[in-house]
PDBQT receptor file of N, H, CA, C and O in Angstrom, charges set to zero:
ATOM      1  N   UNK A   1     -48.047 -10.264  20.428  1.00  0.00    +0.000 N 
ATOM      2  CA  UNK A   1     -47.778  -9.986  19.017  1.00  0.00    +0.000 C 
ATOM      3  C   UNK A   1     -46.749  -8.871  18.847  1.00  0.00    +0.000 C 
ATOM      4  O   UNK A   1     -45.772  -9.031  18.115  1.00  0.00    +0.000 OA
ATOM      5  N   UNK A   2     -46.948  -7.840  19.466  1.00  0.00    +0.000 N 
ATOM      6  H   UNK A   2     -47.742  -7.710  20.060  1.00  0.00    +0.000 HD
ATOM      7  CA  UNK A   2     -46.041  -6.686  19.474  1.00  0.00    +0.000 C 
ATOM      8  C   UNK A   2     -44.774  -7.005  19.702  1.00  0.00    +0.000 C 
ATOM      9  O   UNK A   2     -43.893  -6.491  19.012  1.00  0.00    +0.000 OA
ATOM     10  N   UNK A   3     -44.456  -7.962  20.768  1.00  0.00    +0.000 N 
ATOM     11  H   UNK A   3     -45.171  -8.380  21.328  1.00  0.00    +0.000 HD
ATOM     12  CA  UNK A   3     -43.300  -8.315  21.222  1.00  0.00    +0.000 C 
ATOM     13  C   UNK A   3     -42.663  -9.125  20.180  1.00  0.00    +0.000 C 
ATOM     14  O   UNK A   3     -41.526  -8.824  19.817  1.00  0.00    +0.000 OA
ATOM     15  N   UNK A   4     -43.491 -10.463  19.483  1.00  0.00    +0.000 N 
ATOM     16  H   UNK A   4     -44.415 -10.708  19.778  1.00  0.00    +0.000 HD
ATOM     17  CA  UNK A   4     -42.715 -11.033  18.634  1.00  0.00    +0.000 C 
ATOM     18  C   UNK A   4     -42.128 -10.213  17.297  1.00  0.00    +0.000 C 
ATOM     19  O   UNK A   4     -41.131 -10.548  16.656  1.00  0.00    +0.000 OA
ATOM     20  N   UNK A   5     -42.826  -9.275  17.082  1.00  0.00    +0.000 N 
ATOM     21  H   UNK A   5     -43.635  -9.003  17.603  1.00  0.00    +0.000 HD
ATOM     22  CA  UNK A   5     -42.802  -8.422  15.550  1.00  0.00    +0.000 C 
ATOM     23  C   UNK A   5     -41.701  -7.239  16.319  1.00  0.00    +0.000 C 
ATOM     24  O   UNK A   5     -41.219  -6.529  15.436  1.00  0.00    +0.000 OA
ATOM     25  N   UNK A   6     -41.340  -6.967  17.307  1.00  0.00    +0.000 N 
ATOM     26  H   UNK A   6     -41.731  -7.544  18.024  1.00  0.00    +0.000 HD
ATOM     27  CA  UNK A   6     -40.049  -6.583  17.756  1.00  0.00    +0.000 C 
ATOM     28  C   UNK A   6     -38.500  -7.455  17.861  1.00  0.00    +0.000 C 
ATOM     29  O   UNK A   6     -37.368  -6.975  17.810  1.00  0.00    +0.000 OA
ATOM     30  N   UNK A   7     -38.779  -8.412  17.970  1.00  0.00    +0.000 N 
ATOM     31  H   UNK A   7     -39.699  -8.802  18.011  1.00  0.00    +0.000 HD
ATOM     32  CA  UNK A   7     -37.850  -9.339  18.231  1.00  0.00    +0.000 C 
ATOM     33  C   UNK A   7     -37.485 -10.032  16.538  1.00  0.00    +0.000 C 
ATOM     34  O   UNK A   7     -36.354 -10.240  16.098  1.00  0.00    +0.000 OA
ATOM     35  N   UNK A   8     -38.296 -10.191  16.093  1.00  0.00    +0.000 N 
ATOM     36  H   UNK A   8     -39.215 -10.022  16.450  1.00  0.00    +0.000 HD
ATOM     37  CA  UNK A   8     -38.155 -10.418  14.797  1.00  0.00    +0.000 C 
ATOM     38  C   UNK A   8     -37.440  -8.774  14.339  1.00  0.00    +0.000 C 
ATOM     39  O   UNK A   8     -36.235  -8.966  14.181  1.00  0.00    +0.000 OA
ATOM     40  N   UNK A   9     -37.556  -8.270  14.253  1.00  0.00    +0.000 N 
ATOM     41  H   UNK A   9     -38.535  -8.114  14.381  1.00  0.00    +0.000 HD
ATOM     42  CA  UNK A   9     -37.256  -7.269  13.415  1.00  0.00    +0.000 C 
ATOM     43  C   UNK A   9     -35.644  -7.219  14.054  1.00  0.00    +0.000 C 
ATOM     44  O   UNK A   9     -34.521  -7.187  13.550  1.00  0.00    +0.000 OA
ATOM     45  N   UNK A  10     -36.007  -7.227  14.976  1.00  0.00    +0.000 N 
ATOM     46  H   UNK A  10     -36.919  -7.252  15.386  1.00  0.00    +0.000 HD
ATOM     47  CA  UNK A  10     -34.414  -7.404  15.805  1.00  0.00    +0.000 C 
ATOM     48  C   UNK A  10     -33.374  -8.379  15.578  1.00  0.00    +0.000 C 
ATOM     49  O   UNK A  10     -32.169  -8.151  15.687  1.00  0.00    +0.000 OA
ATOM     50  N   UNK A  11     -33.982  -9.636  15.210  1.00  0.00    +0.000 N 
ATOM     51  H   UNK A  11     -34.961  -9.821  15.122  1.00  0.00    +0.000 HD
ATOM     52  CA  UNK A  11     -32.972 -10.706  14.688  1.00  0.00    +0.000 C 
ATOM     53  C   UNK A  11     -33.284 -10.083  12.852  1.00  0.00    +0.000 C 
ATOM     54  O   UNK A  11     -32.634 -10.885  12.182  1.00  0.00    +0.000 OA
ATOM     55  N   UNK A  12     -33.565  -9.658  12.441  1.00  0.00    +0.000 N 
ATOM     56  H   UNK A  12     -34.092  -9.006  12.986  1.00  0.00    +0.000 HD
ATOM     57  CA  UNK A  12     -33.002  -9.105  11.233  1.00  0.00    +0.000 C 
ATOM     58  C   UNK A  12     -32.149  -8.286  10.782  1.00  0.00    +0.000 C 
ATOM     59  O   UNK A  12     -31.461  -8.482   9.780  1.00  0.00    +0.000 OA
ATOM     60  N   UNK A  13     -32.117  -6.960  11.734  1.00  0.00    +0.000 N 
ATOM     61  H   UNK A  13     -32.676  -6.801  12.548  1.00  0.00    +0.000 HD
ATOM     62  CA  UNK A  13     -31.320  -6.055  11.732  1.00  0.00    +0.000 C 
ATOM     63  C   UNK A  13     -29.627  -6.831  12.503  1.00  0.00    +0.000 C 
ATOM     64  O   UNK A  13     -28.536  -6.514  12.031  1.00  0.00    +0.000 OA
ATOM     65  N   UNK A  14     -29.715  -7.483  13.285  1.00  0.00    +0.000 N 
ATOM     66  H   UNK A  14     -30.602  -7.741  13.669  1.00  0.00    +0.000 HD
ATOM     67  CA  UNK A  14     -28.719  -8.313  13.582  1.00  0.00    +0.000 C 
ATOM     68  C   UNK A  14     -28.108  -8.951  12.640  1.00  0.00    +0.000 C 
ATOM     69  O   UNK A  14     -26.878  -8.938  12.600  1.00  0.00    +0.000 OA
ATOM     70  N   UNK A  15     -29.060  -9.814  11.453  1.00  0.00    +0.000 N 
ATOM     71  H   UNK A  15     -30.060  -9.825  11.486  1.00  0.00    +0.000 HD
ATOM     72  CA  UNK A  15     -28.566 -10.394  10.677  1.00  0.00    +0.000 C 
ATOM     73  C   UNK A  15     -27.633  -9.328   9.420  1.00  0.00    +0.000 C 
ATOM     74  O   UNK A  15     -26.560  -9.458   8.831  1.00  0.00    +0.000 OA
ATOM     75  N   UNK A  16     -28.427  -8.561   9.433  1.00  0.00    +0.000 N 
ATOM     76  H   UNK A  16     -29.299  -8.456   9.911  1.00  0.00    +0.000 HD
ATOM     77  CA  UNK A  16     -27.706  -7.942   8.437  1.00  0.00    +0.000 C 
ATOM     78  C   UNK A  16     -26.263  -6.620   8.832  1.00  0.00    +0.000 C 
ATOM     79  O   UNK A  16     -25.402  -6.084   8.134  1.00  0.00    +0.000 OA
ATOM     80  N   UNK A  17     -26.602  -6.550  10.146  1.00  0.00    +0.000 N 
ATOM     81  H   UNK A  17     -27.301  -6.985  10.713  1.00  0.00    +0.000 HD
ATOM     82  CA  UNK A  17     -25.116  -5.650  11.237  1.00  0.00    +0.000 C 
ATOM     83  C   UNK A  17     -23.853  -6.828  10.991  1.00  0.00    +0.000 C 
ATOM     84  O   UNK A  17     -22.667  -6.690  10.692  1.00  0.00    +0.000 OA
ATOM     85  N   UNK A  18     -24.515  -7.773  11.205  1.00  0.00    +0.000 N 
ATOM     86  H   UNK A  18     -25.479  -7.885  11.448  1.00  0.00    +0.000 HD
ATOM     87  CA  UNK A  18     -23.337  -9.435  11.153  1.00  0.00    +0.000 C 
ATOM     88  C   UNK A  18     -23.005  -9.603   9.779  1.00  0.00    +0.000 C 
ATOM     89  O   UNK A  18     -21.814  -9.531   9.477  1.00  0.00    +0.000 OA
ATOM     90  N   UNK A  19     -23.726  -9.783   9.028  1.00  0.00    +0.000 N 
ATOM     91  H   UNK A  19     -24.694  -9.841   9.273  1.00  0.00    +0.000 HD
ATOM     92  CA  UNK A  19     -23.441  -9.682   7.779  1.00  0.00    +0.000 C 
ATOM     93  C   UNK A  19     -22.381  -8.392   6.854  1.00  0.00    +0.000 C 
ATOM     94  O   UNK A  19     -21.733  -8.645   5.838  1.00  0.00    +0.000 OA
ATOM     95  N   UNK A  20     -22.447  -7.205   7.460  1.00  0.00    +0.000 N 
ATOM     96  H   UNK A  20     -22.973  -7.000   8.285  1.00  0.00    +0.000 HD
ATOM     97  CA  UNK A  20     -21.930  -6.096   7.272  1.00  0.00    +0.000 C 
ATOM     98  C   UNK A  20     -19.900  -6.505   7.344  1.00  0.00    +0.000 C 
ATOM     99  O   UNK A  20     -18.850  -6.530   6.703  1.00  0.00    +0.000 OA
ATOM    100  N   UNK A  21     -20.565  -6.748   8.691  1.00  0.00    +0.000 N 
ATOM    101  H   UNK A  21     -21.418  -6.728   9.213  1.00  0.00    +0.000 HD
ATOM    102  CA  UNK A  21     -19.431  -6.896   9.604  1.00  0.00    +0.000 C 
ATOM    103  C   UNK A  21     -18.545  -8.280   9.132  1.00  0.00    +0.000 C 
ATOM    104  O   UNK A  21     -17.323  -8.130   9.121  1.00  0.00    +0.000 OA
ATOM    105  N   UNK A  22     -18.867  -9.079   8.899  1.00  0.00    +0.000 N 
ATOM    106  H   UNK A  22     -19.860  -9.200   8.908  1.00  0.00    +0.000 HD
ATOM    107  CA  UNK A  22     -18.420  -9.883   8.264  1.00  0.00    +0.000 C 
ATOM    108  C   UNK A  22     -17.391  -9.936   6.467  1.00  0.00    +0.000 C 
ATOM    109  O   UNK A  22     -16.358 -10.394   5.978  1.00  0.00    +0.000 OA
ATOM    110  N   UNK A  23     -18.374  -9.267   6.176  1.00  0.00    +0.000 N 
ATOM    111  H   UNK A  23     -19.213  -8.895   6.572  1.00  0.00    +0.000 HD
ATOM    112  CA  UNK A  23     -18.332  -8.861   4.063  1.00  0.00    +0.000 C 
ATOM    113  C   UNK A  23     -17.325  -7.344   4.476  1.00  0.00    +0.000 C 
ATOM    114  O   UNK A  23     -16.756  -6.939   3.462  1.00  0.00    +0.000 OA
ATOM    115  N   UNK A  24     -17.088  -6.665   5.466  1.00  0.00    +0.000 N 
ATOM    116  H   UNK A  24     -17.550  -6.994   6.290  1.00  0.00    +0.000 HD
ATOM    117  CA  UNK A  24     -15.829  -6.043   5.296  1.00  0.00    +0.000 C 
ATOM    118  C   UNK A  24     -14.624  -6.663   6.061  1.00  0.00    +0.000 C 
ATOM    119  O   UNK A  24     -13.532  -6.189   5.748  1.00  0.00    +0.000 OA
ATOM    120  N   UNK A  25     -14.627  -7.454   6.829  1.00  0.00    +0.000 N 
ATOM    121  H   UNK A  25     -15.514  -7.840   7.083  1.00  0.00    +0.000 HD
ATOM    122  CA  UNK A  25     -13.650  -8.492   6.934  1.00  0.00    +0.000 C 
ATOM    123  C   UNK A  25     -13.192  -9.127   5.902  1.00  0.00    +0.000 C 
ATOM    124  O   UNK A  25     -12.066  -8.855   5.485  1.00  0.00    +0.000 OA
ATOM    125  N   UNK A  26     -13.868  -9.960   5.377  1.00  0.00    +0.000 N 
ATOM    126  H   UNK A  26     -14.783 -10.180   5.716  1.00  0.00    +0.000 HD
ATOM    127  CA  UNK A  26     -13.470 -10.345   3.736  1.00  0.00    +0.000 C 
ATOM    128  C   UNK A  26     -12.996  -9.457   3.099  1.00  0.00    +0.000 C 
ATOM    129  O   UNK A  26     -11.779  -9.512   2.923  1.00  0.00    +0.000 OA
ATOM    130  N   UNK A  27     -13.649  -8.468   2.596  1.00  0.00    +0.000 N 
ATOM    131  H   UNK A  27     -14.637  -8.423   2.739  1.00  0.00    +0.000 HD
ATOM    132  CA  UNK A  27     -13.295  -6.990   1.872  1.00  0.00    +0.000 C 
ATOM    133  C   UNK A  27     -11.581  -6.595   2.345  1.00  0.00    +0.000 C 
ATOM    134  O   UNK A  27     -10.862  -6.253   1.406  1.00  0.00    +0.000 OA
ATOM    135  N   UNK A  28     -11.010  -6.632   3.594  1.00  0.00    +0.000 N 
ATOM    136  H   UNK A  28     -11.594  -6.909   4.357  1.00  0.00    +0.000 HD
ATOM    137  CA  UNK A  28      -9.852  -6.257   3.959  1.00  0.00    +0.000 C 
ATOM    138  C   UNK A  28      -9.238  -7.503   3.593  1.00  0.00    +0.000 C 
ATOM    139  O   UNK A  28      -8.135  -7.340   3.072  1.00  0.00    +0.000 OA
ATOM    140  N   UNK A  29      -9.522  -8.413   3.678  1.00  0.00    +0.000 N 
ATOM    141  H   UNK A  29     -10.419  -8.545   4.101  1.00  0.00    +0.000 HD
ATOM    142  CA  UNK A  29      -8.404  -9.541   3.696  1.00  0.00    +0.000 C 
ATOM    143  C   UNK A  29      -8.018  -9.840   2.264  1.00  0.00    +0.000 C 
ATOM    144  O   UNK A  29      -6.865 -10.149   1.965  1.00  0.00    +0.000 OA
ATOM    145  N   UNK A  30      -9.382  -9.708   1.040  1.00  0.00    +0.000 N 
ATOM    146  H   UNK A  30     -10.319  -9.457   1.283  1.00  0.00    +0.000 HD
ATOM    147  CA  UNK A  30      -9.136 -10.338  -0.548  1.00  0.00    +0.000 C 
ATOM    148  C   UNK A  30      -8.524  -9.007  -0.948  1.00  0.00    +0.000 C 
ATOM    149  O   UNK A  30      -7.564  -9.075  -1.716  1.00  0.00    +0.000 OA
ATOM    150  N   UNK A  31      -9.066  -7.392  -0.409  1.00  0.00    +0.000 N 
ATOM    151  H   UNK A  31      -9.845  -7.337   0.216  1.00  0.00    +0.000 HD
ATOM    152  CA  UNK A  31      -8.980  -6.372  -1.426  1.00  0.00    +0.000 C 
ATOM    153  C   UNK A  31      -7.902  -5.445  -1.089  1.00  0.00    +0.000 C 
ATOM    154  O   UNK A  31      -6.857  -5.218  -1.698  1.00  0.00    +0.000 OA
ATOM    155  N   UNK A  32      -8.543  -4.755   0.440  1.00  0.00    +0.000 N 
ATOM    156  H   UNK A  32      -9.392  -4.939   0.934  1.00  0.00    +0.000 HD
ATOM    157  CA  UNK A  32      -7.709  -3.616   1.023  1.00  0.00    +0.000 C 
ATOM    158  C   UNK A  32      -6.408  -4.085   1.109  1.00  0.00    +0.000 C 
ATOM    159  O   UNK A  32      -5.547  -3.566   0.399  1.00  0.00    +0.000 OA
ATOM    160  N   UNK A  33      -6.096  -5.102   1.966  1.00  0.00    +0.000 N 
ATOM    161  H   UNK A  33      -6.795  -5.524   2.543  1.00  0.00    +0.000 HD
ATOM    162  CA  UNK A  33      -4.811  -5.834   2.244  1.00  0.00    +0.000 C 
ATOM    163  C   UNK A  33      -3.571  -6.083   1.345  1.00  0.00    +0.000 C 
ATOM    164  O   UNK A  33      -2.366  -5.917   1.531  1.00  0.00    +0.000 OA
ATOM    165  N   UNK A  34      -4.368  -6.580   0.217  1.00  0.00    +0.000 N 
ATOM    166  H   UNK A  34      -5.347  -6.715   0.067  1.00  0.00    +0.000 HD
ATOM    167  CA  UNK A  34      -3.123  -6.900  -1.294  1.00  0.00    +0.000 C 
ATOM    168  C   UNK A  34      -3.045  -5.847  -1.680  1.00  0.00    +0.000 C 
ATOM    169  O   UNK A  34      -1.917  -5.356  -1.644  1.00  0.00    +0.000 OA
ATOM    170  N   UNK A  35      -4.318  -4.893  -2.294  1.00  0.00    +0.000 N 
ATOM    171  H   UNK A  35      -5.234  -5.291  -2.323  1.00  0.00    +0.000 HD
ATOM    172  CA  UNK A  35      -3.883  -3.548  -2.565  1.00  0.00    +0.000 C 
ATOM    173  C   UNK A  35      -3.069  -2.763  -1.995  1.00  0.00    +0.000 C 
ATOM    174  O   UNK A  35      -2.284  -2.249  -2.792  1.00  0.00    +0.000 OA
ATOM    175  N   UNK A  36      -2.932  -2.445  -0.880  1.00  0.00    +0.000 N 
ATOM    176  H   UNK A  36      -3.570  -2.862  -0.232  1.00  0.00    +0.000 HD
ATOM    177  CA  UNK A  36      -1.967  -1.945  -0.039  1.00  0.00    +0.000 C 
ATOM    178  C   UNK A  36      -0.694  -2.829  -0.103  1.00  0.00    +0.000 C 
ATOM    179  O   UNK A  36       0.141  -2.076  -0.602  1.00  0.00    +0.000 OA
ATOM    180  N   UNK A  37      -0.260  -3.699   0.070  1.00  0.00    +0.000 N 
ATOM    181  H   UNK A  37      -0.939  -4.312   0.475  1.00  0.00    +0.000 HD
ATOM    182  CA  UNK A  37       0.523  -4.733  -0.764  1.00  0.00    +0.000 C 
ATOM    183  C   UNK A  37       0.949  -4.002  -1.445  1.00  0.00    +0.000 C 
ATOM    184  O   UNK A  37       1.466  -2.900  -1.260  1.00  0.00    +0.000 OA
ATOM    185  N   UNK A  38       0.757  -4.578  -2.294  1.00  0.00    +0.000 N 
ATOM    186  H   UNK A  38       0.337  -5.473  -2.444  1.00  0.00    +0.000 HD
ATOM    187  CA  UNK A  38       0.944  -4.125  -4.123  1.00  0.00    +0.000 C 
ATOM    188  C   UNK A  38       1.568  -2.389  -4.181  1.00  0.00    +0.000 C 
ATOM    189  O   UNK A  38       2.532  -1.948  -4.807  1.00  0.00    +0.000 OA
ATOM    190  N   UNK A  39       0.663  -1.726  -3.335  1.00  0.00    +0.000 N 
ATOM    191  H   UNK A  39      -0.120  -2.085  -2.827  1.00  0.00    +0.000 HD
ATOM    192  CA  UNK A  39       1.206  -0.233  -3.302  1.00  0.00    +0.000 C 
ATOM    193  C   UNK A  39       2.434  -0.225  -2.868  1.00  0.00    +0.000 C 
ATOM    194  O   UNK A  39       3.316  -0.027  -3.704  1.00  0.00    +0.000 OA
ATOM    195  N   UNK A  40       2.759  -0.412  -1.626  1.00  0.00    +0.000 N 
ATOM    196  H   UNK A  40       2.042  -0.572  -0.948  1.00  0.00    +0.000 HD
ATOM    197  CA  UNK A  40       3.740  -0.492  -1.242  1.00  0.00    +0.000 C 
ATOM    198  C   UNK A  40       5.008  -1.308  -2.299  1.00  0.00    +0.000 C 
ATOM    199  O   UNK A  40       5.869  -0.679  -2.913  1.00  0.00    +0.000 OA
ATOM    200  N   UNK A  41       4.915  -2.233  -2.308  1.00  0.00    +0.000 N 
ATOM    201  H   UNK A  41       4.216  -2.744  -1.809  1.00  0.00    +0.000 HD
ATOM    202  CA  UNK A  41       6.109  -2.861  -3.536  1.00  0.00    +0.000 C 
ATOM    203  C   UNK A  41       6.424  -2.227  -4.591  1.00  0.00    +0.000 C 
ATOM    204  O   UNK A  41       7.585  -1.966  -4.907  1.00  0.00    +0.000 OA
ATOM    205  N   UNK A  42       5.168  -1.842  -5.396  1.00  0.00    +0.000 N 
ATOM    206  H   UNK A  42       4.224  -2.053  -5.140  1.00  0.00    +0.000 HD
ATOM    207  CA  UNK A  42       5.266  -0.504  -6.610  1.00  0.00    +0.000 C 
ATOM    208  C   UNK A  42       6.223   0.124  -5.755  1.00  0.00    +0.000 C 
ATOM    209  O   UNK A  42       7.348  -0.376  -5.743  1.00  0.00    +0.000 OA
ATOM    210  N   UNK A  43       6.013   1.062  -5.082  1.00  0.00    +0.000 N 
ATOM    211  H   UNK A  43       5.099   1.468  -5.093  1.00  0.00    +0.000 HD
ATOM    212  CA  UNK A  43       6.958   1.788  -4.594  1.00  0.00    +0.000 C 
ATOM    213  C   UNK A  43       8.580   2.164  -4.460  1.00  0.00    +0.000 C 
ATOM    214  O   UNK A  43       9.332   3.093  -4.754  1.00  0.00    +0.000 OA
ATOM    215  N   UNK A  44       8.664   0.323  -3.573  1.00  0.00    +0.000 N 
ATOM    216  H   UNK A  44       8.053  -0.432  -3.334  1.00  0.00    +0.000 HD
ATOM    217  CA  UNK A  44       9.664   0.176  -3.234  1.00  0.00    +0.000 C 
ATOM    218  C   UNK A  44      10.598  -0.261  -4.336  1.00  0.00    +0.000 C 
ATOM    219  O   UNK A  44      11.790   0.046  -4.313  1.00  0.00    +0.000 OA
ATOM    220  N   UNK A  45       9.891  -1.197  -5.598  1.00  0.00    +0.000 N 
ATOM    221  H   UNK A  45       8.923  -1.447  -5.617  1.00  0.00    +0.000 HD
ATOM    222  CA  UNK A  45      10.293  -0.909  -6.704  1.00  0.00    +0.000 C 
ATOM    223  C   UNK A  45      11.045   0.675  -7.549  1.00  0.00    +0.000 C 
ATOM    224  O   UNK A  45      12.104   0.886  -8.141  1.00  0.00    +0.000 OA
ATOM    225  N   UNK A  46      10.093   1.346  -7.270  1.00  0.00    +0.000 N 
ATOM    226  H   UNK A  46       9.233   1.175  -6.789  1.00  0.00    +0.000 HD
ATOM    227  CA  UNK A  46      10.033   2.847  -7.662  1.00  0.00    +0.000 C 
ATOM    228  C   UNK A  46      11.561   3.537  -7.467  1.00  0.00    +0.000 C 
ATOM    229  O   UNK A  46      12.420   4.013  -8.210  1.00  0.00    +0.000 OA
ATOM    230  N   UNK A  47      11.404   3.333  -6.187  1.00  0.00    +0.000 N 
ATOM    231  H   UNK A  47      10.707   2.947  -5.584  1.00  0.00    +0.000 HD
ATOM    232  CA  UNK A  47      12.676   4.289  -5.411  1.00  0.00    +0.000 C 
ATOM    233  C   UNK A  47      14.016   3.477  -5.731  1.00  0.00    +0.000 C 
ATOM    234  O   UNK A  47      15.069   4.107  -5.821  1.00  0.00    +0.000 OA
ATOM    235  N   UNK A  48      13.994   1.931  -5.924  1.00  0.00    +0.000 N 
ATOM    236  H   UNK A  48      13.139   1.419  -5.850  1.00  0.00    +0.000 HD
ATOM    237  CA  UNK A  48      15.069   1.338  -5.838  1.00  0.00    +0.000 C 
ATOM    238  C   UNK A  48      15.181   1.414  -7.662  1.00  0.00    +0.000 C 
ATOM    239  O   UNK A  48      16.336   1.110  -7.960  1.00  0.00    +0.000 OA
ATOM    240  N   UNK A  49      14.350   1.720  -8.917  1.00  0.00    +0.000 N 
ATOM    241  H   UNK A  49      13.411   1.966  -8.675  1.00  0.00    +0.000 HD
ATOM    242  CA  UNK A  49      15.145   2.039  -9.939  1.00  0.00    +0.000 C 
ATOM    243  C   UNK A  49      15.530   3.540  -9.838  1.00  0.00    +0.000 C 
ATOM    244  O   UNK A  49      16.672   3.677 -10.277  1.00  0.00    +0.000 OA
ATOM    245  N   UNK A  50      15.023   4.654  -9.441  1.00  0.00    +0.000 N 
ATOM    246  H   UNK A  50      14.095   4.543  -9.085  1.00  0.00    +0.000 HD
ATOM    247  CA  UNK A  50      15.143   5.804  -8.880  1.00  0.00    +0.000 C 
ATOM    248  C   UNK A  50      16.812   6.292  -8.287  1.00  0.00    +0.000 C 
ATOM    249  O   UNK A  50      17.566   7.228  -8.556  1.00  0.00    +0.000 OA
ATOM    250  N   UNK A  51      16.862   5.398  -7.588  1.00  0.00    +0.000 N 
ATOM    251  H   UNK A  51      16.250   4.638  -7.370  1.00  0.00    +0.000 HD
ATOM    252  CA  UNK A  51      18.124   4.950  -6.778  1.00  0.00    +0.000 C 
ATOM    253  C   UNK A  51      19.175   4.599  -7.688  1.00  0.00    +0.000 C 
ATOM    254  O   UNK A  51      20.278   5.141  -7.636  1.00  0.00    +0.000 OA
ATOM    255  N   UNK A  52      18.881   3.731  -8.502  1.00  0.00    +0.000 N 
ATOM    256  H   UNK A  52      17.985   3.290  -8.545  1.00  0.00    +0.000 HD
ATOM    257  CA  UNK A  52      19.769   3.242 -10.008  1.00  0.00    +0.000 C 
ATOM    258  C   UNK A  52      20.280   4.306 -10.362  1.00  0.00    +0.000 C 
ATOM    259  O   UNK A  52      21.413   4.768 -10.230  1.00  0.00    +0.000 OA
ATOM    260  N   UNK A  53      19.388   4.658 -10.812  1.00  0.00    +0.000 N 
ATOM    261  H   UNK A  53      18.468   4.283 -10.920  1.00  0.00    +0.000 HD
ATOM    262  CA  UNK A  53      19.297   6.174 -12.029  1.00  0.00    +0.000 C 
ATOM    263  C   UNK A  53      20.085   6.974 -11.322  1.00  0.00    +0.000 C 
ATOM    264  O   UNK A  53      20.984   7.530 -11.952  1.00  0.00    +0.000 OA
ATOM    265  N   UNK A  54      20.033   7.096 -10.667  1.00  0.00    +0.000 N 
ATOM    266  H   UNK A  54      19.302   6.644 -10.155  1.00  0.00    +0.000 HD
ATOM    267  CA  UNK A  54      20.913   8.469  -9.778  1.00  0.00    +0.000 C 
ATOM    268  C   UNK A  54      22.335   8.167  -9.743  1.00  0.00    +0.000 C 
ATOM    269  O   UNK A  54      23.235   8.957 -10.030  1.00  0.00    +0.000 OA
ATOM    270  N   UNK A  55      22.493   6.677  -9.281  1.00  0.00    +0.000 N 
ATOM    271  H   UNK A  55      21.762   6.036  -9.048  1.00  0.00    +0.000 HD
ATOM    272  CA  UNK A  55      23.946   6.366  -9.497  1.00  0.00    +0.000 C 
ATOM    273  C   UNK A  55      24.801   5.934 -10.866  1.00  0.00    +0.000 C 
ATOM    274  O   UNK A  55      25.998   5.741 -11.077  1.00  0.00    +0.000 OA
ATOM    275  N   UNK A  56      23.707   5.881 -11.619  1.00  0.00    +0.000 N 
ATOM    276  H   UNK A  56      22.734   6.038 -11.448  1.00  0.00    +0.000 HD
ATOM    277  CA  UNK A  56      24.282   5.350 -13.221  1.00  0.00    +0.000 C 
ATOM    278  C   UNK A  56      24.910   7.022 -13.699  1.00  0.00    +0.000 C 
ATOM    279  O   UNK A  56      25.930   7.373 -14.293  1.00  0.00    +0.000 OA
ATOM    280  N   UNK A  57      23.503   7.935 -12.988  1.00  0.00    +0.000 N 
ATOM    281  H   UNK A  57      22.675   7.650 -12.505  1.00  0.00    +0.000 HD
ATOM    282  CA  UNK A  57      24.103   9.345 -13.599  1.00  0.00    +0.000 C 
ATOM    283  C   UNK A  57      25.433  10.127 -13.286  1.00  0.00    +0.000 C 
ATOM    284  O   UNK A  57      26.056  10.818 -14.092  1.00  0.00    +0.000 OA
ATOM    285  N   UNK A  58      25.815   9.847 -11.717  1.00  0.00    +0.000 N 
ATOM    286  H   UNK A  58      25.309   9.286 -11.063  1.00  0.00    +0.000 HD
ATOM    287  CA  UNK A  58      26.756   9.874 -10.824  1.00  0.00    +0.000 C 
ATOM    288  C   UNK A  58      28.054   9.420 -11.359  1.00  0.00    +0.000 C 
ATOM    289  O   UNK A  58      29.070  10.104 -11.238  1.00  0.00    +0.000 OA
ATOM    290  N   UNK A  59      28.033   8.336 -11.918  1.00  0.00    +0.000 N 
ATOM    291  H   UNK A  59      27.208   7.780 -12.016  1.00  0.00    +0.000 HD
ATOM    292  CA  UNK A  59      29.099   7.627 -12.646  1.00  0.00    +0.000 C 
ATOM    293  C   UNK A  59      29.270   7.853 -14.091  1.00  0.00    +0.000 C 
ATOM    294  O   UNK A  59      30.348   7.477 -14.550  1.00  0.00    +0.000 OA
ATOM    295  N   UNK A  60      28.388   8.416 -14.936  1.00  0.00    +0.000 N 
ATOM    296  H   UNK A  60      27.513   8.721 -14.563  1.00  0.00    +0.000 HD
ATOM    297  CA  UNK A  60      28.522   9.016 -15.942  1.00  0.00    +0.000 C 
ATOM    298  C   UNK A  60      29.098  10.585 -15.651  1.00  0.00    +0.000 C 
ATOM    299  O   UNK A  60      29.941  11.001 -16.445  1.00  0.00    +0.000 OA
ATOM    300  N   UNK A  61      28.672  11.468 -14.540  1.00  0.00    +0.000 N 
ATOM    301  H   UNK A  61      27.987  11.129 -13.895  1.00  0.00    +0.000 HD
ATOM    302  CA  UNK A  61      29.678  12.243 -14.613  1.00  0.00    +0.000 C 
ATOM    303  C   UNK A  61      31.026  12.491 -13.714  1.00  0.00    +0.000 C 
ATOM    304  O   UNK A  61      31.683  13.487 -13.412  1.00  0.00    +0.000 OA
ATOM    305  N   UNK A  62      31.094  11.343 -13.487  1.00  0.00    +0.000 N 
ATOM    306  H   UNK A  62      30.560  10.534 -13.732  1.00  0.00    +0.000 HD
ATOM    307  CA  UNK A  62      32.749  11.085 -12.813  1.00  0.00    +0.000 C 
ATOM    308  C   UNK A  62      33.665  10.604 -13.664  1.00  0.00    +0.000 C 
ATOM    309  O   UNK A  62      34.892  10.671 -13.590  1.00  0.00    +0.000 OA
ATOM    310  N   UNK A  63      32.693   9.910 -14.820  1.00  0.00    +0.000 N 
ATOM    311  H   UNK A  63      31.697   9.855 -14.881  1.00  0.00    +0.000 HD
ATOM    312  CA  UNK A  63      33.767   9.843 -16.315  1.00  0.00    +0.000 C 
ATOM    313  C   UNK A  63      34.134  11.348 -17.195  1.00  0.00    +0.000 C 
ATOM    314  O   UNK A  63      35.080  11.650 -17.922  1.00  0.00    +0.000 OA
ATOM    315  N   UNK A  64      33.159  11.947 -16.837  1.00  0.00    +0.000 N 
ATOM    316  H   UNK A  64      32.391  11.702 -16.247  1.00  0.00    +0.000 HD
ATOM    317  CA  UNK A  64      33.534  13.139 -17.754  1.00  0.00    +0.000 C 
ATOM    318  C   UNK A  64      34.646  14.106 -17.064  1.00  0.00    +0.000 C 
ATOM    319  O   UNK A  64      35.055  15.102 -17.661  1.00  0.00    +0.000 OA
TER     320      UNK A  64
């Protein structure tokens, strides 16, 4: 009896280590992954109107 009510408890805690382990795999692939994505592009967006701006200003005072 002792042994089975060890082993049981053991394929539970397994189930739910696997389960863990699993649901943050998912978690990186639907959430962390695009978010980080997404950050990055914001960004690169960012710097490249940033970049604009600097040269629109550049050329406004090479007219003056």
């Amino acid at each position: 009896m002792p042994g089975t009510l060890w082993w049981s408890l053991m394929v539970v805690l397994f189930f739910f280590w696997a389960y863990g382990i699993v649901s943050f795999g998912l978690d990186l692939k639907n959430t962390i992954i695009p978010g980080i994505i997404k950050y990055r592009r914001g960004r690169r967006r960012q710097k490249a109107k940033q970049q604009r701006e600097e040269e629109r200003e550049e050329r406004e005072q090479q007219l003056y």
